[in-house]
C-alpha positions in Angstrom: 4.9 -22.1 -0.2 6.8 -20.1 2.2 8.2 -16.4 1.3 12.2 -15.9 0.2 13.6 -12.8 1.5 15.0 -11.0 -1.7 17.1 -7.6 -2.1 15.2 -4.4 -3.8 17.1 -4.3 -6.8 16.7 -8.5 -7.5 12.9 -8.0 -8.2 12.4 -8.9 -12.0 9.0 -7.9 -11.8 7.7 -4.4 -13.7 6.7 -2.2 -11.1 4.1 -0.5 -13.6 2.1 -4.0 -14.2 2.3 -4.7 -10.1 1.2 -0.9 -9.0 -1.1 -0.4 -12.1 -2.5 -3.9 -13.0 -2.1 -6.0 -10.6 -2.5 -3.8 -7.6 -1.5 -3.6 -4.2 -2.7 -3.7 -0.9 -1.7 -1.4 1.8 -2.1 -2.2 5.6 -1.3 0.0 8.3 -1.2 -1.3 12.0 -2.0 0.4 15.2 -2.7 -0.4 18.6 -2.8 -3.5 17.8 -5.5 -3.4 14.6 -4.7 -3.3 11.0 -6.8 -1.9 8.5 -6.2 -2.8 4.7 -7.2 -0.9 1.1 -6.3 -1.4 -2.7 -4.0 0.6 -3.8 -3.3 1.4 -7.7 -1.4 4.4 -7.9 2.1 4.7 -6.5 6.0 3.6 -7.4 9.3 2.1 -6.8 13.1 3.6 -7.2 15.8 5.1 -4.8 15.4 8.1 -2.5 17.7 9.1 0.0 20.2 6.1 -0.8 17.1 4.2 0.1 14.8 1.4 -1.7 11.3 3.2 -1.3 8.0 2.8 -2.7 5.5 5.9 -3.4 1.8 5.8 -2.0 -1.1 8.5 -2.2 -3.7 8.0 -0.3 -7.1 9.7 0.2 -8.1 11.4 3.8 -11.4 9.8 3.7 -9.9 6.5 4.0 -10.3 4.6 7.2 -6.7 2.9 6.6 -4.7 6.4 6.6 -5.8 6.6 10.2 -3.8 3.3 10.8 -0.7 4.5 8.7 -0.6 7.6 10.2 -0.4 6.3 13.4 2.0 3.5 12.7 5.9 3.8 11.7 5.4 1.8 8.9 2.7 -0.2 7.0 2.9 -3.2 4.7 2.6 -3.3 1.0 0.9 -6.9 -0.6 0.6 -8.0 -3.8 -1.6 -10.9 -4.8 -2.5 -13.1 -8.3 -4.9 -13.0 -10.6 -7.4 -14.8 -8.8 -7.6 -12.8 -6.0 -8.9 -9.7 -8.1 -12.6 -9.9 -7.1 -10.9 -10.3 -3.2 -8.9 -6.9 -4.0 -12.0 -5.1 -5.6 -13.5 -5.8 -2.3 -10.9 -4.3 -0.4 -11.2 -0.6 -2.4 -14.8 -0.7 -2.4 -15.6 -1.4 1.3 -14.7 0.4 4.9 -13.2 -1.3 7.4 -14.9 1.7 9.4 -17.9 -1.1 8.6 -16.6 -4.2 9.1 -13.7 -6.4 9.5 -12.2 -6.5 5.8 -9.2 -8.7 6.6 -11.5 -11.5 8.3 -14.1 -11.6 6.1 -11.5 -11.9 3.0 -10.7 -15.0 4.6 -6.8 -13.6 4.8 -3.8 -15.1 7.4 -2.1 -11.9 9.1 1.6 -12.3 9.8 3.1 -10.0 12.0 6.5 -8.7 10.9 8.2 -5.9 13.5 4.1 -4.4 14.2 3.3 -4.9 10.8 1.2 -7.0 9.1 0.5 -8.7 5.7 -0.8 -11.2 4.3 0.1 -15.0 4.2 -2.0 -15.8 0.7 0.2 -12.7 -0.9 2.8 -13.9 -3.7 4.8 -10.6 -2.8 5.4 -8.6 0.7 6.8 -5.4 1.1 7.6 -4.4 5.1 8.4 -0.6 4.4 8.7 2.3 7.1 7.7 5.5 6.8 10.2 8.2 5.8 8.0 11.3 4.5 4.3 12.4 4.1 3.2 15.3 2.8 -0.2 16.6 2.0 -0.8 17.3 -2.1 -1.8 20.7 -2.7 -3.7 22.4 -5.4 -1.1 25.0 -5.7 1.8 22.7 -6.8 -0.2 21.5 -9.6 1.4 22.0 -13.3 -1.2 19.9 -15.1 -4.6 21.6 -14.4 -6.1 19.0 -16.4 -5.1 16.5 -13.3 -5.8 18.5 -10.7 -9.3 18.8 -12.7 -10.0 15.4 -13.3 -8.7 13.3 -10.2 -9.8 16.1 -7.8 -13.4 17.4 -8.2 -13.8 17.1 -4.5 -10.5 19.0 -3.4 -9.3 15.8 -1.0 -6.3 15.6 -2.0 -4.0 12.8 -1.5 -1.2 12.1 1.3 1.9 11.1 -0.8 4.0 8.5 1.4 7.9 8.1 1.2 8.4 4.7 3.1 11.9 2.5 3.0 11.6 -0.9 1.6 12.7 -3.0 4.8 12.0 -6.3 3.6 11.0 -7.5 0.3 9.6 -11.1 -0.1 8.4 -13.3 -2.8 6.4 -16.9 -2.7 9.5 -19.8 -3.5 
């Protein structure tokens, strides 16, 4: 199967089952070196006139050191039976060991950025906005409470859907 280049507003898919069931995986390149982890909060919709999706992601995370580096990253979305594969992904560093290798996954490069060839969807995004989430702009304290014990608050991304493929 090969990918088919489709338009943002075309995808029939609910972005609610993809971001919160099904999951994604975000890759960020740099330098050469991409660095992937499993995503499961985040959305889809305009901004700007633009397609964009909306990631968070953690300081601690080796993979924000990619993104942050990189214009854009890469968002991938997988079946079913690649759910142990992406537990894998958000329960291992790639500060320890080569994630994307071991998973047995085929990068393709797209414009410095990378996904994955065994994905049955691809989003090649660039990043528009980041902003650091702050304690301060909370409204619901039970959130802030429950999600952030530690204080390490999230990175909320703003990227442009470039590219959006699907498996034919």
């Amino acid at each position: 199967m090969s990918f088919k280049e489709i338009a943002p507003e075309e995808l029939k898919e609910n972005a609610f089952k993809v971001i919160g069931k099904d999951w994604l995986l975000v890759t960020g390149t740099a330098e050469g070196k991409s660095n992937a982890m499993t995503a499961s909060w985040g959305g889809m919709g305009v901004m700007w006139g633009k397609p964009v999706a909306f990631l968070v992601i953690r300081p601690q995370r080796y993979t924000k050191e990619f993104i942050d580096r990189a214009e854009g990253l890469t968002i991938s979305v997988f079946g079913e039976d690649r759910r142990k594969m992406m537990s894998y992904f958000g329960s291992v560093s790639g500060r320890d060991e080569d994630k994307i290798a071991k998973a047995g996954l085929t990068p393709v490069e797209d414009n410095g950025r990378v996904y994955f060839e065994e994905a049955r969807m691809a989003l090649v995004c660039r990043k528009l906005y980041a902003q650091e989430m702050q304690e301060a702009c909370f409204f619901d304290e039970e959130s802030n409470v429950k999600w952030y014990p530690d204080k390490d608050y999230h990175t909320m991304y703003i990227v442009e859907i470039e590219k959006l493929l699907v498996k034919e």
